[in-house]
ZALUMSE-105371 format. One record per residue (C-alpha): residue number from 1; x, y, z. Coordinates in nm, 3 decimals. Layout:
BEGIN
- NUM  X  Y  Z
...
This chain:
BEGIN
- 1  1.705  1.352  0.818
- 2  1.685  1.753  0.802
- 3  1.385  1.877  0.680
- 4  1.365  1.936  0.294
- 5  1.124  2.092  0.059
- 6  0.857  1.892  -0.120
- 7  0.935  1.882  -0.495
- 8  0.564  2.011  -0.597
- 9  0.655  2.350  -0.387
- 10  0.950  2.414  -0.528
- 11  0.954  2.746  -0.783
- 12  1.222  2.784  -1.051
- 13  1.600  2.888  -0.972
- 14  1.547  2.718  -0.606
- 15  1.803  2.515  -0.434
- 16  1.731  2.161  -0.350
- 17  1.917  1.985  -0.126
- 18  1.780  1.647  0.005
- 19  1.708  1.300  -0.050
- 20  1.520  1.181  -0.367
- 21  1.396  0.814  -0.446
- 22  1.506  0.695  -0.791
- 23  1.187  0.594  -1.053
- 24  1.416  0.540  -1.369
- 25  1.740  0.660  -1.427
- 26  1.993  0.617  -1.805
- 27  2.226  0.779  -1.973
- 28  2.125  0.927  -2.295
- 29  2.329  1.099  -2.537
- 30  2.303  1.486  -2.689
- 31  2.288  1.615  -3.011
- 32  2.632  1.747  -2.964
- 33  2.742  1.398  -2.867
- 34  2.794  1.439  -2.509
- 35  2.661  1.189  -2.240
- 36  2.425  1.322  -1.950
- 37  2.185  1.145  -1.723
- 38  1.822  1.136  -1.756
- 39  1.595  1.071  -1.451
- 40  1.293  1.051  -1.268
- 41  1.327  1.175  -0.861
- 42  1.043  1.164  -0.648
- 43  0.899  1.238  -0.277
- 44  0.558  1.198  -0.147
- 45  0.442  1.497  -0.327
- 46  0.541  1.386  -0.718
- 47  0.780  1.302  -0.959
- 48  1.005  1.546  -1.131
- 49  1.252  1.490  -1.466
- 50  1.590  1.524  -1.356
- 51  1.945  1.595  -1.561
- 52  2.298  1.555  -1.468
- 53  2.518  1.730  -1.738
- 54  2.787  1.499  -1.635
- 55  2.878  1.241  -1.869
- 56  3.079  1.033  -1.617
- 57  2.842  0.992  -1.370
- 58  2.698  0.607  -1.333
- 59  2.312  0.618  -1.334
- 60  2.166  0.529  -0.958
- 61  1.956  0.236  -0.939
- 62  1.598  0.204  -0.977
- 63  1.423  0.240  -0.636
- 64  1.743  0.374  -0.444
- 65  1.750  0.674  -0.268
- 66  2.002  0.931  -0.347
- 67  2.125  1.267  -0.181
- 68  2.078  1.537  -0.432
- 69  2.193  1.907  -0.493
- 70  2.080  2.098  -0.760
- 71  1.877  2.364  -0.871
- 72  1.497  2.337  -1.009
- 73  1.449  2.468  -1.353
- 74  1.182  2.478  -1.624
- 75  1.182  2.304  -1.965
- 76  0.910  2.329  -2.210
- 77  0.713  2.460  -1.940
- 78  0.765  2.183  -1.693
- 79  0.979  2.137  -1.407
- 80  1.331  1.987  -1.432
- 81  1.583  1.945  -1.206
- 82  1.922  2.011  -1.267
- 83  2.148  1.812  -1.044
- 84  2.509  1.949  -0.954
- 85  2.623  1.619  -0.685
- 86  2.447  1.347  -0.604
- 87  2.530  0.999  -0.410
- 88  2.401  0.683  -0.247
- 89  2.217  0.734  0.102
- 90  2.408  0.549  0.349
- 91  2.242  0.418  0.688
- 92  2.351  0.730  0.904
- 93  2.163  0.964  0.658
- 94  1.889  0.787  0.854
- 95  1.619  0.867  0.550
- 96  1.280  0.906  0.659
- 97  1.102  0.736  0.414
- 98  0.773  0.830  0.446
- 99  0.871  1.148  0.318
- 100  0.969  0.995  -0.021
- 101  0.683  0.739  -0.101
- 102  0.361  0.688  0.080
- 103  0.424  0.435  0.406
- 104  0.190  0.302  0.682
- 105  0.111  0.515  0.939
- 106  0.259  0.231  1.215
- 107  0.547  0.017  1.218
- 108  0.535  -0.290  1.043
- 109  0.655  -0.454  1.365
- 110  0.357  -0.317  1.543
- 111  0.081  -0.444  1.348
- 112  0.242  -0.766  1.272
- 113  0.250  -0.819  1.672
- 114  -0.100  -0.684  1.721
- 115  -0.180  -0.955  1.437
- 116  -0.034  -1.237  1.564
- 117  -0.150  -1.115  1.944
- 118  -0.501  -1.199  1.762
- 119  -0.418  -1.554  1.651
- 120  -0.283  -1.645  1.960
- 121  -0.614  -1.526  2.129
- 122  -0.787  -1.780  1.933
- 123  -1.000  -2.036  2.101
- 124  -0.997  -2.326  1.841
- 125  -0.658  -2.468  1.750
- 126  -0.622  -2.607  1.432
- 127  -0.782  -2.306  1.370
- 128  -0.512  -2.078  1.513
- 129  -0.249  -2.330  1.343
- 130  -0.393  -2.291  1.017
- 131  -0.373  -1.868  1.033
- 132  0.012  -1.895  1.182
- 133  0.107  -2.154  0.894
- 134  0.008  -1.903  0.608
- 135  0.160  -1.611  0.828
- 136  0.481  -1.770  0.779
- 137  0.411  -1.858  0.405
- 138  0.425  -1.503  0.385
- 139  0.819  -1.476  0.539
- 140  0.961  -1.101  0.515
- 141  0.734  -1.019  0.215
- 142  0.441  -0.919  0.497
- 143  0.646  -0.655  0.641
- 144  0.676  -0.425  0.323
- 145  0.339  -0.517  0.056
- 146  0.134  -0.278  0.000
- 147  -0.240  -0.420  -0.077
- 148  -0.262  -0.289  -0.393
- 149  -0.117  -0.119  -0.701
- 150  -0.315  0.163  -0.710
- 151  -0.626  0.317  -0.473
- 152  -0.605  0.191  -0.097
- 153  -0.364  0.127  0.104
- 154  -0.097  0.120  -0.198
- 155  0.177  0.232  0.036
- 156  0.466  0.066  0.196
- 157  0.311  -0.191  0.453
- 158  -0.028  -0.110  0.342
- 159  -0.112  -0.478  0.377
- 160  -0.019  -0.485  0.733
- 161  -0.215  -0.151  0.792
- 162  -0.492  -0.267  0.580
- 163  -0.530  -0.603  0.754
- 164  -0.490  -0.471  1.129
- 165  -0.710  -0.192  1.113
- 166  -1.013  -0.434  1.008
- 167  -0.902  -0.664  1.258
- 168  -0.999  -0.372  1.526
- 169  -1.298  -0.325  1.371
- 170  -1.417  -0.699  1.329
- 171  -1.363  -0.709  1.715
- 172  -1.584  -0.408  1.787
- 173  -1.874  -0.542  1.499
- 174  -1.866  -0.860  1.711
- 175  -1.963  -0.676  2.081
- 176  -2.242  -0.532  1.863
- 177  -2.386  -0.827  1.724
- 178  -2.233  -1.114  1.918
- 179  -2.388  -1.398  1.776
- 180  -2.113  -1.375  1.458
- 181  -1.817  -1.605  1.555
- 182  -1.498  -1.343  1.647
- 183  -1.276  -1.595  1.592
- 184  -1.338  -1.717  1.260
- 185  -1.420  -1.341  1.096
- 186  -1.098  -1.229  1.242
- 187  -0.919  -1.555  1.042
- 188  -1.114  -1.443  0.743
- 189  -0.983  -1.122  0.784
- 190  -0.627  -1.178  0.793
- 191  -0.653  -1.421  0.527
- 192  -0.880  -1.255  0.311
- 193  -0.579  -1.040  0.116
- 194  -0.295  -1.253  0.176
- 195  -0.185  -1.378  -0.155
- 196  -0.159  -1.021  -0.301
- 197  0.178  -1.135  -0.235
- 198  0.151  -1.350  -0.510
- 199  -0.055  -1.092  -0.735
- 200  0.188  -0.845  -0.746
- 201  0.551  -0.767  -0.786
- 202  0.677  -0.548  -0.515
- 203  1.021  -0.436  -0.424
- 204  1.115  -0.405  -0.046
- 205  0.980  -0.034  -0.070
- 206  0.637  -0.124  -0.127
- 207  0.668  0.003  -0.501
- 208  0.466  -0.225  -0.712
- 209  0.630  -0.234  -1.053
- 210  0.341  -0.505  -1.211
- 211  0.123  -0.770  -1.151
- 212  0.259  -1.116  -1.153
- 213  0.157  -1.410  -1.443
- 214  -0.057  -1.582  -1.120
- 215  -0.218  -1.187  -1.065
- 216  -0.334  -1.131  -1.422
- 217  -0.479  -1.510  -1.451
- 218  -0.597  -1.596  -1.183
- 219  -0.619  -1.326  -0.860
- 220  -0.581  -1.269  -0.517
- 221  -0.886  -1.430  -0.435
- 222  -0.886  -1.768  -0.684
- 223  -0.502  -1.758  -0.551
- 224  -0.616  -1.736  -0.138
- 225  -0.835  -2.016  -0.207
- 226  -0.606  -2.231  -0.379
- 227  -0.335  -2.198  -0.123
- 228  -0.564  -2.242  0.154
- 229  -0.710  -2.563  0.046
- 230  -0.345  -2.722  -0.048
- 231  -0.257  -2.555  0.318
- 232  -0.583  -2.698  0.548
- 233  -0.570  -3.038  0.369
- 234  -0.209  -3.116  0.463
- 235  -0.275  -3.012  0.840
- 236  -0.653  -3.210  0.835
- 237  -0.855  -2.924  0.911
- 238  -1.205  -2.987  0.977
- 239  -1.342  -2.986  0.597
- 240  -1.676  -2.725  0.680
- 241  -1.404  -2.493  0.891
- 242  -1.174  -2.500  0.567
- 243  -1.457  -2.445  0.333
- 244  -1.611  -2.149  0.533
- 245  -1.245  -2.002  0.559
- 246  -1.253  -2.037  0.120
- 247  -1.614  -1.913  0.082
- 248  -1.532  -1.571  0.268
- 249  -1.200  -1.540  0.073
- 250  -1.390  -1.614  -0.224
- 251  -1.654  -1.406  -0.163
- 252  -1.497  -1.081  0.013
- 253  -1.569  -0.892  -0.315
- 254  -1.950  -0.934  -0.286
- 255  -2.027  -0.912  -0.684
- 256  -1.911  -1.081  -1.007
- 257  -1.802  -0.781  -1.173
- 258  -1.565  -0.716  -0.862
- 259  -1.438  -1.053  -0.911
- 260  -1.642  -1.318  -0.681
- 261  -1.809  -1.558  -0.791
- 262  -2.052  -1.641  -0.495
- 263  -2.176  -1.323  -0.247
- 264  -2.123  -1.367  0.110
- 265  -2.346  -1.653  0.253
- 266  -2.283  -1.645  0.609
- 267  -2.325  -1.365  0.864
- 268  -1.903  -1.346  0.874
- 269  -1.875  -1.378  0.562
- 270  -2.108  -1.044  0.489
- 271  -1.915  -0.896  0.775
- 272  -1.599  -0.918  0.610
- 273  -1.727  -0.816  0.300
- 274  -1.836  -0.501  0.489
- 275  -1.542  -0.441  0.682
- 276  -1.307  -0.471  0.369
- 277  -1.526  -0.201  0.147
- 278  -1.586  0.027  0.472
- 279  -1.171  0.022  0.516
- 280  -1.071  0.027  0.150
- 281  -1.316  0.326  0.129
- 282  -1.227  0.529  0.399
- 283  -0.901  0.517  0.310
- 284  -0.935  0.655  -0.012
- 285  -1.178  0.929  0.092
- 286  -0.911  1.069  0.381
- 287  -0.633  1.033  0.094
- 288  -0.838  1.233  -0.181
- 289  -0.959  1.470  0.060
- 290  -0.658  1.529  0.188
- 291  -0.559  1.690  -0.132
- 292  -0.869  1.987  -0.141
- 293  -0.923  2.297  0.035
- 294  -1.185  2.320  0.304
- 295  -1.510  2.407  0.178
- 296  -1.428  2.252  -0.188
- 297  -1.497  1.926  -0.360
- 298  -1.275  1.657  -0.522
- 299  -1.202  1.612  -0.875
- 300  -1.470  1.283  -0.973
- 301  -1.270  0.961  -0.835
- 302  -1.348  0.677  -1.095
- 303  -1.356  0.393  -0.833
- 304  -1.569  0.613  -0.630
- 305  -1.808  0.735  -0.887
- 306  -1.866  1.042  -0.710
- 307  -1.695  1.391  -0.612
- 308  -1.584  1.434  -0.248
- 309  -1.681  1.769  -0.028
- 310  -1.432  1.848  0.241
- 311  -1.622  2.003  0.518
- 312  -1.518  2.345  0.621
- 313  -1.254  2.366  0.936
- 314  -1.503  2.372  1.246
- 315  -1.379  2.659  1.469
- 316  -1.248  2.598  1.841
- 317  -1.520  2.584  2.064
- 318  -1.833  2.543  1.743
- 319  -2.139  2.355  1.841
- 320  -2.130  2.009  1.686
């Protein structure tokens, strides 16, 4: 895949030639009777409205990616695209995707390996057994969820990236306070987000369109629980192993208003409470900040509560 521009740095009576991911696409009809297309294109960098004056043409599914030419225009003061050709990517375009919607920084293969490297390290079987049996409840879905609809790690894989990035740092909390049991945080961990799968509706792109009936009644975390239990029962898991394992899904959220019911009650149970807010955070600070001059501050980020300041570029060589 050649290298394109982004849509948000494109100035009117530009060329565009490139690939675009289909949001919405229909064919509406003019005032003067004539059919056109109607759609909404987008890359990492935005969405733009999109028209194709050509009554023919058979609007491109939702969530495909298409090869576009056109030229960017204004309407109303807005950008609008005006496409001239357009057609289905085909495997040899060999699309990079993550310049069209936000994706994991790693390969899903990766971190799914460096995962299941984990649970094979595991000293206590049934233990190991019970993490690899709702691993594989998961099938193909793993390899493409994002952890949420909006805020962190909403990106293609995100779960993946989300769940092996606190799996590194579980192992290094546990060489600084090794009392805490590595084995069970790091099940807690890779349990403690699973059944977003079941909250939410994802396509294989990672685009979340909604949340499921299960999502808006009862949650990732009442969800977890519930398959866990049905799970650890059938395969006899000691009971106070199996209720630990629900307690730090349960509780992963630390407060009521954030959805648990019980705070963490257990030294790995606070730990994974911790590591899931430190990650979840982070995340969103390098994302907003990402998006600000040097030397500025962020717009107010409502799950933040605050503004962000981006330090200042340090100069080669500065003292620290």
């Amino acid at each position: 895949m050649r290298e394109q521009p982004r849509l948000t740095d494109m100035i009117k009576n530009t060329m565009f030639d490139g690939f675009l991911l289909v949001r919405a696409a229909q064919q509406r009809t003019s005032s003067n009777g004539g059919k056109y297309l109607d759609m909404t294109l987008t890359d990492i960098s935005g969405d733009v409205n999109a028209k194709m004056w050509d009554g023919t043409a058979v609007p491109p599914p939702a969530s495909s990616v298409i090869r576009v030419r056109g030229m960017m225009q204004e309407y109303n003061g807005h950008a609008q695209l005006r496409v001239d050709k357009m057609r289905l990517s085909t495997p040899e375009d060999n699309v990079e995707m993550d310049k069209l919607i936000p994706c994991a920084p790693r390969p899903a293969d990766d971190m799914l390996e460096e995962i299941l490297n984990r649970v094979d390290a595991m000293r206590s079987y049934e233990l190991k057994q019970l993490v690899l049996r709702r691993l594989e409840d998961c099938g193909d879905r793993l390899n493409y969820m994002p952890a949420a609809l909006k805020l962190h790690h909403a990106e293609r894989s995100g779960l993946l990236h989300h769940t092996s990035t606190m799996l590194r740092g579980a192992d290094m909390l546990c060489e600084l306070y090794p009392f805490l049991d590595a084995d069970l945080l790091a099940a807690g961990v890779i349990l403690h987000d699973l059944c977003k799968i079941e909250e939410m509706k994802s396509d294989e792109l990672g685009l979340v369109s909604d949340y499921t009936t299960e999502g808006n009644l009862l949650g990732h975390l009442v969800l977890g629980v519930s398959k866990l239990d049905r799970c650890g029962r059938e395969m006899g898991v000691n009971e106070e192993l199996l209720i630990m394992l629900e307690h730090m899904i349960l509780s992963h959220h630390d407060l009521p208003e954030y959805g648990s019911p019980k705070p963490p009650m257990f030294p790995e149970a606070e730990a994974l409470h911790t590591l899931d807010l430190l990650d979840a955070r982070m995340f969103e600070m390098r994302t907003e900040l990402a998006r600000v001059n040097p030397g500025s501050f962020t717009e107010r980020i409502w799950s933040l509560e605050r503004k962000l300041y981006r330090r200042k570029e340090r100069k080669e060589g500065e003292n620290e």
